[in-house]
C-alpha positions as CSV (number, residue, x, y, z in Angstrom):
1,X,0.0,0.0,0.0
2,X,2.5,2.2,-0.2
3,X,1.9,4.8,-2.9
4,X,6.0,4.2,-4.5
5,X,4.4,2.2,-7.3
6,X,6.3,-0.4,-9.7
7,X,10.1,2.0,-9.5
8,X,10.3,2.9,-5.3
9,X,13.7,4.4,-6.3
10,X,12.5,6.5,-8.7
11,X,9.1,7.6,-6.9
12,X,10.8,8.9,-3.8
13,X,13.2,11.1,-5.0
14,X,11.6,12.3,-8.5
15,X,9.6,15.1,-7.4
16,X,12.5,16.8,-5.3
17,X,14.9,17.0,-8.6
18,X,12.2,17.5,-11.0
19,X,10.8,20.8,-9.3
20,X,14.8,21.9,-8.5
21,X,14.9,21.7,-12.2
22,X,12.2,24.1,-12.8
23,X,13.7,27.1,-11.1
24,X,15.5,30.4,-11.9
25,X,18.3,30.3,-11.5
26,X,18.7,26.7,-12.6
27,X,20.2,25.0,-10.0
28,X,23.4,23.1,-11.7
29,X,25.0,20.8,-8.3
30,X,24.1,18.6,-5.9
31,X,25.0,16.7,-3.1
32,X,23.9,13.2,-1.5
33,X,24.4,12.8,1.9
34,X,22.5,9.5,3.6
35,X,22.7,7.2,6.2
36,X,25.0,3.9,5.9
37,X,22.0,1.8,6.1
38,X,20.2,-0.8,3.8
39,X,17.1,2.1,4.1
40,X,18.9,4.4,2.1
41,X,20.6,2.3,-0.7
42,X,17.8,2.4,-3.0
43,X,16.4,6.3,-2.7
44,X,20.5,7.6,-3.5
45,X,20.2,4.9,-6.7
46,X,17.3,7.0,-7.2
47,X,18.8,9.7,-6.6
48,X,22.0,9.2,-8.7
49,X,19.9,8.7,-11.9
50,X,17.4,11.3,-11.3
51,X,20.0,14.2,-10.9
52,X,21.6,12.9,-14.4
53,X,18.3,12.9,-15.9
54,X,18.1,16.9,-15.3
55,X,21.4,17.6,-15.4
56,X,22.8,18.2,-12.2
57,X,26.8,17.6,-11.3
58,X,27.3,15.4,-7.7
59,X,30.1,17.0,-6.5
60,X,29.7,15.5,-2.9
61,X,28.4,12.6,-1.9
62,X,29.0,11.0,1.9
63,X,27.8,9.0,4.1
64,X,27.5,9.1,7.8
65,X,26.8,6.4,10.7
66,X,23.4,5.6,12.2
67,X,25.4,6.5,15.6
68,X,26.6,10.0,14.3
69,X,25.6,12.8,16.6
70,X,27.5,15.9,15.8
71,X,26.7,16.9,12.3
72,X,29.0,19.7,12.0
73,X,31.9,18.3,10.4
74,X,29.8,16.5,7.7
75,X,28.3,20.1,6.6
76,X,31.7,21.7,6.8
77,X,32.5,18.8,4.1
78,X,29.1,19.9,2.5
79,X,29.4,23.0,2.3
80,X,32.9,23.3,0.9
81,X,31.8,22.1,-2.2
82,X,29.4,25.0,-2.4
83,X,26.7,22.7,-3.8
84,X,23.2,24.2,-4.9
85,X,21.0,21.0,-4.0
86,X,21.7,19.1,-0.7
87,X,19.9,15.7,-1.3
88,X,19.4,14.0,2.4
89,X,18.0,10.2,2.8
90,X,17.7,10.1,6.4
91,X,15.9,8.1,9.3
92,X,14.3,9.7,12.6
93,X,16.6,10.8,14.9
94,X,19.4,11.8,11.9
95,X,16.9,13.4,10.3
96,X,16.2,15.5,13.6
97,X,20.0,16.0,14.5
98,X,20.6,17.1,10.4
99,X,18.3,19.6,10.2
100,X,19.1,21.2,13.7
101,X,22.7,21.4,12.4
102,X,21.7,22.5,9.4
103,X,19.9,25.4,10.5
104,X,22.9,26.3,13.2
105,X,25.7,26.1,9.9
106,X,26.3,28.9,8.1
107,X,26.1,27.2,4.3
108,X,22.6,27.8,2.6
109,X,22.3,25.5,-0.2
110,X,19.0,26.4,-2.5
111,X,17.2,23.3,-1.6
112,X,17.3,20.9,1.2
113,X,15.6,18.0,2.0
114,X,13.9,15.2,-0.5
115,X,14.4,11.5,1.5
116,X,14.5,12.0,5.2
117,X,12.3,10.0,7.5
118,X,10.9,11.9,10.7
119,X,9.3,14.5,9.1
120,X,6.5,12.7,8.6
121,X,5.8,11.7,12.2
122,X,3.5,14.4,14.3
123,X,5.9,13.8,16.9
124,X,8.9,14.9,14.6
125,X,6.6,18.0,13.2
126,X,6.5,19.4,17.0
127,X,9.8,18.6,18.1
128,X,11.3,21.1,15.3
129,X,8.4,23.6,14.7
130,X,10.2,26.5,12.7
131,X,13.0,24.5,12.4
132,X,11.5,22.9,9.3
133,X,10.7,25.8,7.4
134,X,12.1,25.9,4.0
135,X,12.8,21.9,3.8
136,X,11.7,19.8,0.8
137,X,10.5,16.1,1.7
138,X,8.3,13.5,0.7
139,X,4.9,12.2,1.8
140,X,2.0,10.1,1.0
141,X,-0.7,12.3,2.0
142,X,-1.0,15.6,3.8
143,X,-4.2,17.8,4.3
144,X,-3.8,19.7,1.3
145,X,-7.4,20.2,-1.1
146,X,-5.8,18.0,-4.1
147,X,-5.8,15.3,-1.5
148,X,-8.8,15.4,0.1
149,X,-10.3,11.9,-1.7
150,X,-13.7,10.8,-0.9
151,X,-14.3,9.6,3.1
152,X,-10.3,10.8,4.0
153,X,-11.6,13.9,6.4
154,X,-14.5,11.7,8.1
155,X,-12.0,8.9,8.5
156,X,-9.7,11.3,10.2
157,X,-12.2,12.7,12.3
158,X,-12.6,9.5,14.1
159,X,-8.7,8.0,13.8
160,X,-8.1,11.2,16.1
161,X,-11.0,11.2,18.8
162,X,-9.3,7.4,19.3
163,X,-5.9,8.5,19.0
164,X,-6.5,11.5,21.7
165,X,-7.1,8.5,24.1
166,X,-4.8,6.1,23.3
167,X,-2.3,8.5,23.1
168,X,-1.1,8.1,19.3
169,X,0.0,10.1,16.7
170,X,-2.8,12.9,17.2
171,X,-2.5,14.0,13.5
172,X,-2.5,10.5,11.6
173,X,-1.9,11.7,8.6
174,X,1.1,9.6,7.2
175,X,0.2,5.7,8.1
176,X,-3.3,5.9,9.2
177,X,-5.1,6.7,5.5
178,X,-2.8,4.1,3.8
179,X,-3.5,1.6,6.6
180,X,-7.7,2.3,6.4
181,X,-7.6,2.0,2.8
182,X,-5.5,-1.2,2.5
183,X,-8.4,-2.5,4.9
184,X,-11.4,-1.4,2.3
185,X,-9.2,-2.9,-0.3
186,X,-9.3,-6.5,1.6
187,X,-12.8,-5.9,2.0
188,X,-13.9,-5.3,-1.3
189,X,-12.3,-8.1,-2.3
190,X,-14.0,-10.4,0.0
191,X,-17.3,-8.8,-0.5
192,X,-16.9,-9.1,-4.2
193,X,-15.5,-12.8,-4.4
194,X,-18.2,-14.0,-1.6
195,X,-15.1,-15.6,0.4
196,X,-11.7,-16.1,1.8
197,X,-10.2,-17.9,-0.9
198,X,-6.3,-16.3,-1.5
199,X,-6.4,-17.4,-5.1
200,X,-9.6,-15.3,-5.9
201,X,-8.9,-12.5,-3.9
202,X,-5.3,-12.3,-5.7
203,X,-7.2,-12.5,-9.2
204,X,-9.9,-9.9,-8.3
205,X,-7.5,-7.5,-6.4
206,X,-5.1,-7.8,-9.4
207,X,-7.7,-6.3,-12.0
208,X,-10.3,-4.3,-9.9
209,X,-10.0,-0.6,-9.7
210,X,-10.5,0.6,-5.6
211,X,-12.1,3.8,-4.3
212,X,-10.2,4.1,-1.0
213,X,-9.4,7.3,1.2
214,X,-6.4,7.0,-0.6
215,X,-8.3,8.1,-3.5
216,X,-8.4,5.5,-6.7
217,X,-6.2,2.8,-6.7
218,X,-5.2,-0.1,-9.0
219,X,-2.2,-2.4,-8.7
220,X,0.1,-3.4,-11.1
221,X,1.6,-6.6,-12.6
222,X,4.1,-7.0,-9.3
223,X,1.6,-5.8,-6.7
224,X,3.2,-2.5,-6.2
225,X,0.3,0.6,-6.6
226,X,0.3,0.7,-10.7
227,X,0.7,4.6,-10.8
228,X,3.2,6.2,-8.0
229,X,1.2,9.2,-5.7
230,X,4.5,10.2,-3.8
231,X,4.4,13.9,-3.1
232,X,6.8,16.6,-2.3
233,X,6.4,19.4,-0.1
234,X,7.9,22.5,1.5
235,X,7.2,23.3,5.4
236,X,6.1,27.1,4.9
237,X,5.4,29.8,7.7
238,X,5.7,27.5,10.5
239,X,5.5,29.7,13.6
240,X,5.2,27.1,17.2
241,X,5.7,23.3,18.1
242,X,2.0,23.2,17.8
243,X,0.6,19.9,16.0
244,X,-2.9,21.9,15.4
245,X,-1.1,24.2,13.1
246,X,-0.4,21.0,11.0
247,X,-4.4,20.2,10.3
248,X,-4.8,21.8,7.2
249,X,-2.2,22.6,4.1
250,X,-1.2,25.6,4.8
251,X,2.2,24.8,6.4
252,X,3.2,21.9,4.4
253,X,2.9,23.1,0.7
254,X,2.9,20.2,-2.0
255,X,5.1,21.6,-4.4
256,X,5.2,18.0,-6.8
257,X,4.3,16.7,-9.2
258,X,1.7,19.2,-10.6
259,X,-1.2,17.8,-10.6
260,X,-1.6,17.8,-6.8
261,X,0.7,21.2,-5.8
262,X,-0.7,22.8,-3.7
263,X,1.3,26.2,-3.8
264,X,4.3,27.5,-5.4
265,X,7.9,26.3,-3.9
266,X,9.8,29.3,-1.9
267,X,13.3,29.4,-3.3
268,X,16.0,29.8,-2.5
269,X,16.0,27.8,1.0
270,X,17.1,30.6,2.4
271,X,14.4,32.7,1.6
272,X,11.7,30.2,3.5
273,X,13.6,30.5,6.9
């Protein structure tokens, strides 16, 4: 159910170099700095290839250990090459510790962001608060009108009364809509083969075309979602460590692919802080 589609590698990393690409002046260098984990092997391939698609130099690439704390020297590194893009595939706490550091350094590349994990998480959002403003990253759905698919808003309604008192992530907005709508995908299929039968429900789920809070989804040939819906978007205007400010769009911006922006991407990065 995640929305990566057939090409993960591609789907997570497209949108960041493809709007980078649009902008004046054209960005021309980048740099990839990730974790050394398996998480991050496949998002830098992705990266690599998208950055040669449009053109841009890597004149930096590094990476750093799971059990790095003081990012520091790794900018210092980063920002001697004076790069324009800094591409960062990240996990939770790195991500946290990066863009701290990042916003303490002095270097301001004109884009930052595309692969980190964290930013996602409510928990994440309100632990940085203004911190975030001006990043680029990915998600699979945020509160924005292009995204608001038929059943998503009353499905959150409730997710949050019971998340209030079990304590959860208050906002559910990364997991919980791709986790609701792979149950009304098993369900359909159930309903609509009369049964529990793998083989039937494989063959039905494999052709049938589902309207989900996810909006409409069909699979393709290897399972995977048949069309990618892997956004990008730009923390705007953020002001507190409030998660309410988060409820609607108007902090976190889709800025790719077109079809679902939701506003126009503030560049440089400097320019968003």
């Amino acid at each position: 159910m995640i929305p990566t589609g057939p090409d993960p590698n591609a789907a997570l990393t497209e949108g960041f170099f493809e709007i980078a690409a649009q902008q004046k002046p054209r960005p021309m260098t980048v740099a990839l700095l990730s974790a050394d984990a398996v998480f991050s092997k496949n998002p830098i391939l992705g990266a690599r290839a998208h950055a040669e698609k449009h053109g841009f130099k890597v004149i930096h690439e590094a990476e750093y250990s799971l059990a790095t704390t003081d990012f520091a020297p790794i900018l210092d590194a980063v920002a001697a090459s004076n790069c324009d893009l800094l591409f960062l595939c990240s996990y939770i706490q790195d991500s946290i510790d990066l863009i701290r550091a990042i916003r303490k350094h002095s270097f301001r590349p004109k884009m930052v962001g595309a692969g980190m994990i964290g930013p996602q998480n409510t928990s994440v959002k309100t632990a940085l608060g203004p911190l975030l403003n001006g990043l680029v990253n990915y998600e699979y759905w945020v509160p924005v009108s292009t995204m608001i698919f038929p059943g998503v808003a009353a499905f959150l309604d409730t997710y949050r009364e019971r998340a209030r008192v079990e304590g959860v992530d208050l906002l559910g907005h990364y997991m919980a809509p791709l986790a609701y709508a792979q149950m009304q995908v098993v369900a359909k299929a159930i309903t609509s083969t009369g049964g529990l039968d793998d083989r039937a429900l494989s063959n039905f789920t494999r052709n049938a075309v589902f309207h989900t809070v996810m909006g409409e989804i069909r699979f393709g040939k290897n399972g995977e979602w048949e069309n990618p819906r892997v956004v990008q978007v730009q923390f705007h205007r953020i002001d507190s460590h409030n998660a309410d400010q988060f409820r609607d769009g108007s902090k976190q911006v889709v800025v790719s692919p077109g079809g679902l922006a939701s506003g126009q991407l503030i560049f440089p990065y400097a320019s968003a802080l």
